[in-house]
LOKOL-731641 format. One record per atom (N, C-alpha, C): residue in one letter; y, z, x. Coordinates in Angstrom, 1 decimal. Layout:
// LOKOL-731641
<node type="A" north="Y" up="Z" east="X"/>
...
// end
This chain:
// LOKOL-731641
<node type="X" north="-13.4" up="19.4" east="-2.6"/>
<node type="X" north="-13.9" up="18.5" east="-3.7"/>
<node type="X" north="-15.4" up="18.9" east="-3.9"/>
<node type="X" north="-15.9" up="18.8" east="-5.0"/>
<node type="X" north="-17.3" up="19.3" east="-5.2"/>
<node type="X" north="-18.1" up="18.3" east="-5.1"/>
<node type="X" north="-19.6" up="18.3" east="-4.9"/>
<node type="X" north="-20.4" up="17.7" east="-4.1"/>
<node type="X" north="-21.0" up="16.9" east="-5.5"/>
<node type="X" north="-21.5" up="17.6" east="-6.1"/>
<node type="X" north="-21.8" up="16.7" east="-7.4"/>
<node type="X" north="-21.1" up="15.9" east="-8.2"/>
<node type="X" north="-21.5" up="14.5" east="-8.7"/>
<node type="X" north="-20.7" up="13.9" east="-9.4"/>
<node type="X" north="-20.1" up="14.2" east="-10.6"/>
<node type="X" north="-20.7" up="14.8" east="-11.3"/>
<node type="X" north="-20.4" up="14.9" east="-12.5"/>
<node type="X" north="-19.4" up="15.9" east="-12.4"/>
<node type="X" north="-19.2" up="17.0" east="-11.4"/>
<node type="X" north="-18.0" up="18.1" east="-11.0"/>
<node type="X" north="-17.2" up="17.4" east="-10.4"/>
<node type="X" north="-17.5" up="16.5" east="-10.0"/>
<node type="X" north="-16.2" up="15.6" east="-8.8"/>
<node type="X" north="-15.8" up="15.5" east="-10.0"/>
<node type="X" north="-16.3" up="14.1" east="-11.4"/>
<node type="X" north="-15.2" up="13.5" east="-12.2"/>
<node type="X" north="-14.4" up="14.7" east="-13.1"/>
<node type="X" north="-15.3" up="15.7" east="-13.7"/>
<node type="X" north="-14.0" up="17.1" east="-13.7"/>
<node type="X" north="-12.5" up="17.7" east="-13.0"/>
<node type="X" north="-13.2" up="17.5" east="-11.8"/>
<node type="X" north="-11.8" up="17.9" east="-10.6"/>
<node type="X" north="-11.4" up="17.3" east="-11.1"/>
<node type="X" north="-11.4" up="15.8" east="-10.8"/>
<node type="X" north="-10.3" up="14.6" east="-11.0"/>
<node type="X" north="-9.7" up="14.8" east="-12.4"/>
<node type="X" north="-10.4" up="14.7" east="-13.5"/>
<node type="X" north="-9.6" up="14.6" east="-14.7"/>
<node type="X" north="-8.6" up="16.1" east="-15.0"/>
<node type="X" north="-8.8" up="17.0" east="-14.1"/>
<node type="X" north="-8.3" up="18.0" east="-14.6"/>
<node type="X" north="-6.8" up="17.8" east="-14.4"/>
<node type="X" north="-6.5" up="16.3" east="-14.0"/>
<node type="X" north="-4.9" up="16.7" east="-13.5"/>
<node type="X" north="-4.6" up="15.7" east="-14.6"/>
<node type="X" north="-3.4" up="16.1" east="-15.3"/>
<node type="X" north="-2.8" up="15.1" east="-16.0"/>
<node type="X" north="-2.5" up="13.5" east="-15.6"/>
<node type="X" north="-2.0" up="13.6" east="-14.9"/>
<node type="X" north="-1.1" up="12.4" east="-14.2"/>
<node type="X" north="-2.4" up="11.6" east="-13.9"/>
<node type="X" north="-3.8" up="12.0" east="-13.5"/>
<node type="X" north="-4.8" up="10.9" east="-13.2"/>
<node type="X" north="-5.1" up="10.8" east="-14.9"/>
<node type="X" north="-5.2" up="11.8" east="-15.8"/>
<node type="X" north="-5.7" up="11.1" east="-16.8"/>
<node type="X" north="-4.9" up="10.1" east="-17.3"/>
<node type="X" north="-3.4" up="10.3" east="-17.2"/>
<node type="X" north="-2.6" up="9.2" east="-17.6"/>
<node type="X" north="-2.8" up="8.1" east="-17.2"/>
<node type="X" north="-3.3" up="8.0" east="-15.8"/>
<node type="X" north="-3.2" up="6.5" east="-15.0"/>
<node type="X" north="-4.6" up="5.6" east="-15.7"/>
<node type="X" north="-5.7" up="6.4" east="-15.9"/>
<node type="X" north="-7.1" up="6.3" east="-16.4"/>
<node type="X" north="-6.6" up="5.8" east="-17.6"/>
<node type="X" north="-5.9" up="5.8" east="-18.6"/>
<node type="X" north="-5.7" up="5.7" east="-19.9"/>
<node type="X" north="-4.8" up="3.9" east="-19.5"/>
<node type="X" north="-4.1" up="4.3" east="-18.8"/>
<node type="X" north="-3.1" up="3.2" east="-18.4"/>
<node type="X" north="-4.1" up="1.9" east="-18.0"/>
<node type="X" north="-4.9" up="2.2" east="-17.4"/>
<node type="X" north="-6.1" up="1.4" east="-16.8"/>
<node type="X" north="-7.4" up="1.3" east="-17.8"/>
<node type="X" north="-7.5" up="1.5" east="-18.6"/>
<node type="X" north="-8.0" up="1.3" east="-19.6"/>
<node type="X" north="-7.7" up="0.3" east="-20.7"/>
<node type="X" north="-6.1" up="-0.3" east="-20.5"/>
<node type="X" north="-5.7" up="-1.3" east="-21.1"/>
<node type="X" north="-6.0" up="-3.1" east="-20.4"/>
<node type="X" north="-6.1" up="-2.4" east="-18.8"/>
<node type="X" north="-6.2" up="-3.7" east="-18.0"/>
<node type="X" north="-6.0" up="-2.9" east="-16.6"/>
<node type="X" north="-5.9" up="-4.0" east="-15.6"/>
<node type="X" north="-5.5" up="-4.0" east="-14.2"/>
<node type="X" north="-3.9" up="-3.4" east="-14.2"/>
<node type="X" north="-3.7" up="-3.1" east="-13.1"/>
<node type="X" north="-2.0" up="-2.6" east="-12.7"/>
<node type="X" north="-2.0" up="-2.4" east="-11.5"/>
<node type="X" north="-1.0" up="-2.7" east="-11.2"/>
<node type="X" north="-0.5" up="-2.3" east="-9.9"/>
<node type="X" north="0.1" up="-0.6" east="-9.2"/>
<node type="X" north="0.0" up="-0.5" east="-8.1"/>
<node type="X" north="0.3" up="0.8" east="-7.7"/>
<node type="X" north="1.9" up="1.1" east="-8.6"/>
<node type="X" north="3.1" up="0.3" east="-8.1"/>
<node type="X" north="4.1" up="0.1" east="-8.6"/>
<node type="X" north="4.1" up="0.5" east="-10.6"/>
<node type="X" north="3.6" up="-0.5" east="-11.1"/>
<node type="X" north="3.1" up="-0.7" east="-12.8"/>
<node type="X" north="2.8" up="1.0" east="-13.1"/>
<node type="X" north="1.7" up="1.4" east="-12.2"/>
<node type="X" north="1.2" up="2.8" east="-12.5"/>
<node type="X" north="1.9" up="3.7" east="-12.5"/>
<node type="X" north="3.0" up="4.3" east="-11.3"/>
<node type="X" north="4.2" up="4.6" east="-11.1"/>
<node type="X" north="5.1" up="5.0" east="-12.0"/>
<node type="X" north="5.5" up="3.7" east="-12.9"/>
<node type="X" north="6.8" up="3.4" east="-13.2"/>
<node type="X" north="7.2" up="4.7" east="-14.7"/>
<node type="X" north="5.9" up="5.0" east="-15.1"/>
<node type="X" north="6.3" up="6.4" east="-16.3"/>
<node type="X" north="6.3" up="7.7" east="-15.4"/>
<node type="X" north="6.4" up="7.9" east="-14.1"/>
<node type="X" north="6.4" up="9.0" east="-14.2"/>
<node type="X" north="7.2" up="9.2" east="-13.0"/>
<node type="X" north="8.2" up="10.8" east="-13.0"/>
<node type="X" north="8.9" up="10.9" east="-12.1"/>
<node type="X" north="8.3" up="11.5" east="-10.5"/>
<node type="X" north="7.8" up="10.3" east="-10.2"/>
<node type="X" north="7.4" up="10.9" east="-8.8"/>
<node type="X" north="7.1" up="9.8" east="-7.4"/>
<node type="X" north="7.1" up="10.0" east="-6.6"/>
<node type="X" north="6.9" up="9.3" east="-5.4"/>
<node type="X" north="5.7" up="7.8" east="-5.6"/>
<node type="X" north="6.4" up="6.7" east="-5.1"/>
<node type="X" north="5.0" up="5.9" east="-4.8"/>
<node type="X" north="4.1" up="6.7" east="-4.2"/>
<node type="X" north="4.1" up="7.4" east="-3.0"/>
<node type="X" north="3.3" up="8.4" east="-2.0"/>
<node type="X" north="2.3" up="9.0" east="-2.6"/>
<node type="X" north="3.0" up="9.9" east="-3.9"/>
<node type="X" north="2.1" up="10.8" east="-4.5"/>
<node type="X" north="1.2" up="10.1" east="-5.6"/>
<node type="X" north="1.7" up="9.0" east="-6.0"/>
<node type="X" north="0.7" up="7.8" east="-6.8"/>
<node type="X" north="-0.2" up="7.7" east="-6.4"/>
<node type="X" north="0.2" up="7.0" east="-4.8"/>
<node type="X" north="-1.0" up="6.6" east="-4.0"/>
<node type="X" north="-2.2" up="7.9" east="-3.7"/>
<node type="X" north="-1.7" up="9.3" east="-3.8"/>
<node type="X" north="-2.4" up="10.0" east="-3.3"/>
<node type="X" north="-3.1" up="10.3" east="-4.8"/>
<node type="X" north="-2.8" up="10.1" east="-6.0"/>
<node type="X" north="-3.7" up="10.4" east="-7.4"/>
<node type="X" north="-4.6" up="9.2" east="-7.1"/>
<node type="X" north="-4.4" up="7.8" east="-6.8"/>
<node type="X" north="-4.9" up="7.1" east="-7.1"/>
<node type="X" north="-6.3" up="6.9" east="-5.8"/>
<node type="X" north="-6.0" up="7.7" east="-4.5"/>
<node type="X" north="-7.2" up="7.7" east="-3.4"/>
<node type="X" north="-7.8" up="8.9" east="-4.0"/>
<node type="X" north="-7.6" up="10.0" east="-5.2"/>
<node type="X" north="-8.8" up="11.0" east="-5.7"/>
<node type="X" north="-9.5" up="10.6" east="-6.4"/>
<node type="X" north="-8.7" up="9.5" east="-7.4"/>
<node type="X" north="-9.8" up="8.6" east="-8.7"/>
<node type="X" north="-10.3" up="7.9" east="-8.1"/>
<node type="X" north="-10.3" up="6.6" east="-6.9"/>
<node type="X" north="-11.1" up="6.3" east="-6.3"/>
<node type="X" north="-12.1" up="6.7" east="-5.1"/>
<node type="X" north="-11.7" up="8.0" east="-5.0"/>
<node type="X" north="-13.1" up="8.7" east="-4.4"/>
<node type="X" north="-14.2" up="9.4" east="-5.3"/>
<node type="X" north="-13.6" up="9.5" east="-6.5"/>
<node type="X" north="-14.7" up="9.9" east="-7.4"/>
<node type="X" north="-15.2" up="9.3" east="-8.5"/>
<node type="X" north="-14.8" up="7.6" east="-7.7"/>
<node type="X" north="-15.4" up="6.2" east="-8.6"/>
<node type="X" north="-15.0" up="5.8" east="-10.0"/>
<node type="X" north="-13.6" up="6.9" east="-10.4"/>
<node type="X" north="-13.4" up="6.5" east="-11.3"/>
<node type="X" north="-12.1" up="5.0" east="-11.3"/>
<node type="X" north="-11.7" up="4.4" east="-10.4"/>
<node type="X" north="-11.1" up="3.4" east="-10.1"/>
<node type="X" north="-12.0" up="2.4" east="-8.6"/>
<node type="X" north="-11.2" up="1.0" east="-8.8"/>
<node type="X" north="-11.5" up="0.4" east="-8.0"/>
<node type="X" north="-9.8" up="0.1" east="-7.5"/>
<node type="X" north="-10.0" up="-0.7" east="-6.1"/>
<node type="X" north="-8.4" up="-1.3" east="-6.1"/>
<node type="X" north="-9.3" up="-2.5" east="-5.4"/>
<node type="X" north="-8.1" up="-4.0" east="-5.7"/>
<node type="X" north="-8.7" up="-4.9" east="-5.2"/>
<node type="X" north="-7.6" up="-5.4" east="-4.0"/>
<node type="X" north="-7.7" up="-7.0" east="-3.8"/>
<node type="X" north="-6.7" up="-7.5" east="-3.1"/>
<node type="X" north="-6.1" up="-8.6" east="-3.3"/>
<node type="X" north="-4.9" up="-9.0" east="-4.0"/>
<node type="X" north="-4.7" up="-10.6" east="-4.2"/>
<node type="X" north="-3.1" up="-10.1" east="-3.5"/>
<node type="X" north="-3.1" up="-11.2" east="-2.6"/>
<node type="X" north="-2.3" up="-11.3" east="-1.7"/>
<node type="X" north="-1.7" up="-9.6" east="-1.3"/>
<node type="X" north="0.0" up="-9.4" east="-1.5"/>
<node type="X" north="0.4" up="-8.2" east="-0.9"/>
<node type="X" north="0.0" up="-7.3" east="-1.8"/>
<node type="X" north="-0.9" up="-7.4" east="-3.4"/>
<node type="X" north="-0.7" up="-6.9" east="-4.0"/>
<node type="X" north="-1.9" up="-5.8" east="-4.2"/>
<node type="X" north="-2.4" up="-4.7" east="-4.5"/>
<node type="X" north="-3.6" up="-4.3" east="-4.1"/>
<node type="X" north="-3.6" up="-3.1" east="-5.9"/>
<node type="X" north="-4.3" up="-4.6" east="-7.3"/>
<node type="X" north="-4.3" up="-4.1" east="-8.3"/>
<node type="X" north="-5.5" up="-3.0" east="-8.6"/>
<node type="X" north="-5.7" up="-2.3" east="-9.2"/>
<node type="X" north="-6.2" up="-0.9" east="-9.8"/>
<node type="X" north="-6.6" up="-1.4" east="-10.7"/>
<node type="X" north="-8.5" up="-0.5" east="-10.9"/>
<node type="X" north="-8.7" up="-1.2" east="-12.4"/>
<node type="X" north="-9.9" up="-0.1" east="-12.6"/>
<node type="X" north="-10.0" up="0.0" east="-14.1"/>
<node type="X" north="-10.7" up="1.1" east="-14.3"/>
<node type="X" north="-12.4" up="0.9" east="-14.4"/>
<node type="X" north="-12.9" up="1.8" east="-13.5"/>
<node type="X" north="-14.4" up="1.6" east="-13.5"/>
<node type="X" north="-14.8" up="3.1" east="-14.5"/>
<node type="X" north="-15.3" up="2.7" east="-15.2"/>
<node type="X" north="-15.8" up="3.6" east="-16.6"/>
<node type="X" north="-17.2" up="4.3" east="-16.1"/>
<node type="X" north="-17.8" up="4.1" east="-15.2"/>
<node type="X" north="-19.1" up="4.5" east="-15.1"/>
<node type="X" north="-19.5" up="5.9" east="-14.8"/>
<node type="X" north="-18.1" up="6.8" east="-14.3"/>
<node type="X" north="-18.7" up="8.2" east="-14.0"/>
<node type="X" north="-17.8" up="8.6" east="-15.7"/>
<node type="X" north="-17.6" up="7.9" east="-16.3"/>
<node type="X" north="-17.1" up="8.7" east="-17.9"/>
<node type="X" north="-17.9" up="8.8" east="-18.8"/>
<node type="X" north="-19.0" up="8.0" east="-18.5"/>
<node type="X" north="-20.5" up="7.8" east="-19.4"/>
<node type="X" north="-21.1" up="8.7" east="-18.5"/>
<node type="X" north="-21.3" up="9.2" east="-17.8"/>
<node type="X" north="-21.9" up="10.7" east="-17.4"/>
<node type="X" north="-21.0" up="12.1" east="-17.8"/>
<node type="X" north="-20.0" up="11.8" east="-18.2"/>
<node type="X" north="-19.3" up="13.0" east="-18.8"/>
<node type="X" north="-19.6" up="12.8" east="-20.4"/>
<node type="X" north="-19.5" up="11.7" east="-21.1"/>
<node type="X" north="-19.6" up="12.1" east="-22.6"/>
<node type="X" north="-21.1" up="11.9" east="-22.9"/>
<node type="X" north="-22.0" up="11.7" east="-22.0"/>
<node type="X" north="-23.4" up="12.4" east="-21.8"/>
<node type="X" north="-23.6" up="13.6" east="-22.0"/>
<node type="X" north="-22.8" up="14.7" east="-21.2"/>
<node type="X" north="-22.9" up="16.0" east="-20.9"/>
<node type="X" north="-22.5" up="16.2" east="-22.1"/>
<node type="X" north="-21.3" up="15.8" east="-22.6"/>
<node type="X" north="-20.6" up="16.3" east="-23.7"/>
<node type="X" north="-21.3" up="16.0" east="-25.0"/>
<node type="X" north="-21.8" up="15.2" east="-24.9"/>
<node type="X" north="-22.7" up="14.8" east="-26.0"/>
<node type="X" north="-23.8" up="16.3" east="-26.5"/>
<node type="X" north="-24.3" up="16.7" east="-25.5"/>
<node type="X" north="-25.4" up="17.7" east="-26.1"/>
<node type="X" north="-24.1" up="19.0" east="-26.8"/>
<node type="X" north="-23.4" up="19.2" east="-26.2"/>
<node type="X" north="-21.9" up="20.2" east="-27.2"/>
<node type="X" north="-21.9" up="19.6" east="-28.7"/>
<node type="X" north="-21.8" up="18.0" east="-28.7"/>
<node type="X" north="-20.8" up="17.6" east="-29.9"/>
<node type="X" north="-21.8" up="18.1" east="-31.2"/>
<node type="X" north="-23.7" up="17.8" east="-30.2"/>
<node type="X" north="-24.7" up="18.2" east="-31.2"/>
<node type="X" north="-24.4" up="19.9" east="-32.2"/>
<node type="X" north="-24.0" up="20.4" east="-30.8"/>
<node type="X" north="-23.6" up="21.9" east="-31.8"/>
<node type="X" north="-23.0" up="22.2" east="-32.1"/>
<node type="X" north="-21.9" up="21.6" east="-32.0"/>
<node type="X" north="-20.8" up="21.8" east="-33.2"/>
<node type="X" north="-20.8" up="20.6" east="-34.7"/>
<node type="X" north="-21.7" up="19.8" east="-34.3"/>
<node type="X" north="-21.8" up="19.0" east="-35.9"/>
<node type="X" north="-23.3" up="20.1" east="-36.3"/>
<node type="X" north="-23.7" up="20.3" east="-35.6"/>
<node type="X" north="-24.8" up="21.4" east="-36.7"/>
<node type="X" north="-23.7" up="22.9" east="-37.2"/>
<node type="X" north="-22.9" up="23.5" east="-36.5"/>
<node type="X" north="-22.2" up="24.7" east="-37.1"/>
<node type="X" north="-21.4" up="24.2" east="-37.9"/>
<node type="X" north="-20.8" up="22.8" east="-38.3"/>
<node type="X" north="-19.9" up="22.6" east="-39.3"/>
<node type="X" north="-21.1" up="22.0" east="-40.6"/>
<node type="X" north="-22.3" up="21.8" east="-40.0"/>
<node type="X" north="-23.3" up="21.2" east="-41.4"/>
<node type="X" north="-23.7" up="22.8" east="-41.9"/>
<node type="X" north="-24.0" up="23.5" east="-41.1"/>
<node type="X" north="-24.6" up="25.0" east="-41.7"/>
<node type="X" north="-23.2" up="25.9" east="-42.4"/>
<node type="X" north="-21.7" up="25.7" east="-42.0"/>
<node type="X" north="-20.9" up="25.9" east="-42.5"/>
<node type="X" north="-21.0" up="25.0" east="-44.0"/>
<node type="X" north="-20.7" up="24.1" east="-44.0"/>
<node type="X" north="-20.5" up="23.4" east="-45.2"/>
<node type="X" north="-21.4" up="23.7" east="-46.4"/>
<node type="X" north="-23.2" up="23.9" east="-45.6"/>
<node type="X" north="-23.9" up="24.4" east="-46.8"/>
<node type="X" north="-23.6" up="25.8" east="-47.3"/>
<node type="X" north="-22.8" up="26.9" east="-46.4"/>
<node type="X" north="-22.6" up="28.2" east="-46.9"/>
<node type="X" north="-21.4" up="27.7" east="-47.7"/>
<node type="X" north="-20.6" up="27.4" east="-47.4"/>
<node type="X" north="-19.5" up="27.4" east="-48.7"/>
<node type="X" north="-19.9" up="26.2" east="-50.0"/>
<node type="X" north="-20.6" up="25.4" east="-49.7"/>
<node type="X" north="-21.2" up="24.7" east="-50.5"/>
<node type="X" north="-22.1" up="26.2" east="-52.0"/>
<node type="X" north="-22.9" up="26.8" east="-51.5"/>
<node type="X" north="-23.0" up="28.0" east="-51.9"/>
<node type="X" north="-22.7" up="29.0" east="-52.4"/>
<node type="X" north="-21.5" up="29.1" east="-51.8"/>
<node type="X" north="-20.7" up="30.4" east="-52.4"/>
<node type="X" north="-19.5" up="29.5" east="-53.3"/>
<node type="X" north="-19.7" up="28.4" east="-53.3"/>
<node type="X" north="-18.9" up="27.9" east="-54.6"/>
<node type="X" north="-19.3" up="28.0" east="-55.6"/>
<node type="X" north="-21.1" up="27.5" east="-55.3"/>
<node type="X" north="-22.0" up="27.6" east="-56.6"/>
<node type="X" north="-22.0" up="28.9" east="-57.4"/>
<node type="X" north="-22.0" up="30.0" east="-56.4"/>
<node type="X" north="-22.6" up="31.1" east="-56.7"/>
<node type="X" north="-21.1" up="32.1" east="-57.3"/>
<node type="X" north="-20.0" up="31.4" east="-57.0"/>
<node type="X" north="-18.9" up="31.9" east="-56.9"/>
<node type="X" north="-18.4" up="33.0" east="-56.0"/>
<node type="X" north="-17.3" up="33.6" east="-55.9"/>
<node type="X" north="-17.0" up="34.5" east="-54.6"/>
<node type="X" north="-17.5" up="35.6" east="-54.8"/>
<node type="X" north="-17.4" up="37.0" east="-53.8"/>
<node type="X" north="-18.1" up="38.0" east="-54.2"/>
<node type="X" north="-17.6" up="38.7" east="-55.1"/>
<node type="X" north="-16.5" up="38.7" east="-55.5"/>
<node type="X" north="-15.6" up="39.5" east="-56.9"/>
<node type="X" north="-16.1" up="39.1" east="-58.0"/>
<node type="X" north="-16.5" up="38.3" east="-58.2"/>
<node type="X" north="-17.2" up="37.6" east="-59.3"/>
<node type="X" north="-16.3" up="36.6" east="-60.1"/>
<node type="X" north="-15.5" up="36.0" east="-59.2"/>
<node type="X" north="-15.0" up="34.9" east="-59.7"/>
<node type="X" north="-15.6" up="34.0" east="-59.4"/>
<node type="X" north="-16.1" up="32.4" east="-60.3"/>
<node type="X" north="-16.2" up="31.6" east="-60.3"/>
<node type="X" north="-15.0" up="30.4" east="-59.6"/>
<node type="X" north="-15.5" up="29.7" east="-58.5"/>
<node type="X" north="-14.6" up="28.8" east="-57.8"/>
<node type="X" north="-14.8" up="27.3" east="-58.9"/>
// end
């Protein structure tokens, strides 16, 4: 597992099945069981997605009676759409400098000399 946070929450998202349960938990609390129940695989291996999201803080589990609910802690995801934020900057500037070249060559029409 990688030592930095922001690589840890990568690892973790890279697997489907955690991003599923993340999304699942995103609606509310659930249980190991609840989390489970869409997908074909072991309580076992639940429990084992759900001890990598909560070692990389992206889950809590709590305790009411036998039951030990799951709930989404958001705080290493605002360090990801941080990072990702400085990307989204360059690609809304290459679709604004795109838009003004065809904006352009509509004015000016194509190079054949048709008017668009």
């Amino acid at each position: 597992m990688p030592t930095d946070p922001l690589s840890t929450t990568f690892a973790t998202l890279a697997d489907p099945t955690r991003r599923a349960i993340l999304a699942r938990l995103a609606l509310g609390e659930a249980t190991v069981n609840e989390l489970a129940a869409p997908f074909e695989m072991s309580l076992p291996a639940i429990s084992k997605h759900l001890k990598v999201l909560e070692r990389a803080g992206l889950i809590t589990r709590g305790r009411e009676a036998q039951w030990r609910p799951c709930r989404l802690k958001a705080g290493p995801l605002k360090e990801v759409a941080g990072w990702l934020e400085h990307y989204r900057r360059f690609w809304d500037d290459s679709f604004d400098r795109m838009a003004d070249y065809l904006k352009e060559i509509q004015t000016k029409g194509d190079p054949d000399g048709r008017k668009n």
